[in-house]
C-alpha angles and dihedrals in degrees: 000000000000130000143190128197107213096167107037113155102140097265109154089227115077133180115217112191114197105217127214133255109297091021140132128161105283099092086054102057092104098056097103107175113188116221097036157037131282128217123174114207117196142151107063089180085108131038086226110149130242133239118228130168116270099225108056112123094196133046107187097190113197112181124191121195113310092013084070101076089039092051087055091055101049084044095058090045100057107040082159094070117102093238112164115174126022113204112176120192126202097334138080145205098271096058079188123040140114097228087027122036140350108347102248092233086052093047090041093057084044084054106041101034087043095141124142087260098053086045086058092056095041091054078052096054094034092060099033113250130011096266088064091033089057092051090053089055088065091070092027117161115269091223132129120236090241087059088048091047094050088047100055089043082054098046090052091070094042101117118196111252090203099253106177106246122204112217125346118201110215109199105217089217088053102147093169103050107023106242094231094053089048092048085057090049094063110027079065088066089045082245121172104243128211115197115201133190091242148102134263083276103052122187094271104181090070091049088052097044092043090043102041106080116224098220093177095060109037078054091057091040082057094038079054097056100042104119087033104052103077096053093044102033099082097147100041087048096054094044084057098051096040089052087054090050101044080051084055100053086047095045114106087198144039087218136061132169095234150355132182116201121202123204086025084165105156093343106252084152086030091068100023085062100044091060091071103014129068111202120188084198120031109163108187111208129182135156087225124037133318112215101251094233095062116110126240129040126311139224128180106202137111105278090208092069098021089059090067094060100059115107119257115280097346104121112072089207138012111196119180127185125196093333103089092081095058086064120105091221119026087182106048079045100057088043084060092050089047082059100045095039127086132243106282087011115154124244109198116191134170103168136135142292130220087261095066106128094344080165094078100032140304118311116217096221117125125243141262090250099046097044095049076057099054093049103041085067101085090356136072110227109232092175149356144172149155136206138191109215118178121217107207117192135181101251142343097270086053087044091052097043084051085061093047094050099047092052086234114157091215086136121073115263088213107087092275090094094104087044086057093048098047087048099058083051097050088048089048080233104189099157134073129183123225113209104196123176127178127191127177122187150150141238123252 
């Protein structure tokens, strides 16, 4: 494997984007993330190892077609790495498979017919018509066709290890890897699927953008509505205090040893809960700010990362409000809770659903469904529900200042943000839908 850094200023955070077959890093050069690093891998035609910096605390691994299969195995082989979330895009992991992947008569005419003219029709294919193919050739790949030809003889014994993944987009127009046999592979791993209008070749960089979480903004966005968010966050401040009290109504005793809280923020569950549960060790933790008069100890970090740290079975409860949908990777996140909780230890979670604000644009939170599946997994649901609540204003402007003073990273943090926002004005856009779901459970 080979693999290039094309953003490297020293961030603890990296993005490390797994190519297709035939691939280096020159048809890449426009993905820009903001808040990290960005590394291209390519070139699975050798096991060779990658470097990467010792001293990163987040991995964000994002895999497309082929990539896919190569991503799984550098994942098995370095449990150690701080990776937090897994997209896969178009690929699975059977890079070679009749039900699962490319069917093998298809991959073995690719192989034996590879010539610079058959590469030309399958860039065609692979992007989906000759105009966008012909925009992909002016970043085209430098590679030989021998090298072409190693690396797909390689790929075809590469053998999935079972990483868990956390989301994989299909495109429906998928020419490449038939979508149905995309759609098998994955409901096999119980992974959340995306389907897109696209080609094999999907527009990435908005996947990425709309996927990679920008955690230093959305904690100066927070840092920003501090002295605002209480008397604006109405839904966000009932959904607190209703998760407190359904725990309440759960909860066998009025005492537990300890409890670590993530997204304290200005303590809305802080104080709900301490009204009816006593706690010999609260820790506070929040990427933002922690209002100075809340009990316990506080830690400002990011709980994603800090989580995995926690010894094994050592925190009686986790309880999160309103911060789980800020993670990279809910589920990597509540398979770190299932590790550092005890056995019968309580997981307490209000977040968002994949409605939340559909009016601007989709949201990438998973759903319910899929969430009640993740957990269930090491916990015992006690209890779950969702709601749709509506927030009506008087006008746009009313409707985007809503947004400023909340803190809520509705907006891109790409530089589309003033799009966005003329655009809720053009639309005349005065409602926003609020997605809550709250899940408490316990560990088995």
């Amino acid at each position: 494997m080979e693999i290039k850094h094309l953003i490297s200023t020293g961030s603890p955070r990296l993005l490390l984007f797994f190519a297709g077959w035939g691939m280096d890093e020159n048809p890449f050069s426009d993905i820009s993330p903001t808040d990290c690093d960005f590394a291209v891998v390519y070139d699975y035609s050798s096991p060779t190892d990658i470097p990467l910096r010792k001293d990163l605390s987040e991995i964000m691994v994002v895999a497309w077609s082929f990539g896919v299969i190569a991503a799984d195995l550098f994942i098995s082989r370095h449990p150690e790495l701080p990776i937090t979330s897994r997209i896969a895009i178009n690929g699975t992991l059977h890079p070679v498979d009749d039900r699962l992947g490319i069917p093998q008569t298809i991959f073995n005419l690719t192989l034996t017919g590879l010539s610079e003219q058959s590469l030309l029709k399958f860039n065609r294919r692979m992007c989906g018509g000759a105009k966008a193919a012909e925009k992909f050739t002016s970043r085209r790949p430098l590679r030989s066709l021998d090298s072409l030809r190693e690396e797909l003889i390689a790929i075809s014994a590469l053998k999935c290890t079972g990483s868990t993944w956390d989301k994989a987009y299909i495109s429906l127009n998928d020419n490449i890897i038939p979508p149905d046999n995309q759609k098998a592979a994955w409901n096999i791993t119980n992974t959340e699927i995306v389907e897109l209008d696209a080609p094999h070749l999907p527009d990435l960089r908005t996947i990425i953008k709309n996927e990679i979480i920008d955690k230093r903004l959305v904690a100066h966005r927070f840092r920003n509505a501090i002295d605002t968010y209480d008397s604006n966050a109405t839904v966000q401040l009932t959904t607190a205090i209703e998760l407190s009290n359904r725990w309440k109504s759960a909860c066998t005793t009025n005492r537990i040893d300890s409890l670590i809280e993530i997204g304290a923020g200005t303590g809305i569950f802080t104080r709900t809960t301490s009204q009816w549960l006593t706690v010999n060790d609260l820790q506070l933790w929040d990427i933002s700010q922690i209002a100075d008069d809340l009990p316990g100890r506080h830690h400002i970090c990011d709980g994603e990362i800090a989580i995995r740290e926690l010894p094994e079975q050592s925190v009686d409860a986790i309880a999160s409000a309103s911060a789980m949908q800020w993670f990279c990777s809910p589920r990597s996140f509540i398979k770190n809770c299932s590790k550092a909780l005890k056995r019968d230890g309580w997981l307490v979670i209000a977040t968002y659903g994949p409605d939340n604000f559909h009016e601007i644009r989709r949201s990438p939170y998973p759903s319910l469904k899929k969430l009640t599946e993740w957990i269930s997994q090491d916990f015992k649901i006690i209890h779950s529900d969702e709601q749709h609540i509506p927030q009506h204003f008087n006008s746009p402007k009313e409707l985007l200042t809503h947004i400023r003073l909340t803190g809520v990273n509705a907006l891109s943090s790409n530089g589309k943000s003033v799009t966005e926002a003329r655009n809720i004005i053009n639309r005349n856009l005065k409602t926003l839908t609020y997605h809550p779901i709250i899940i408490i459970a316990r560990k088995r």
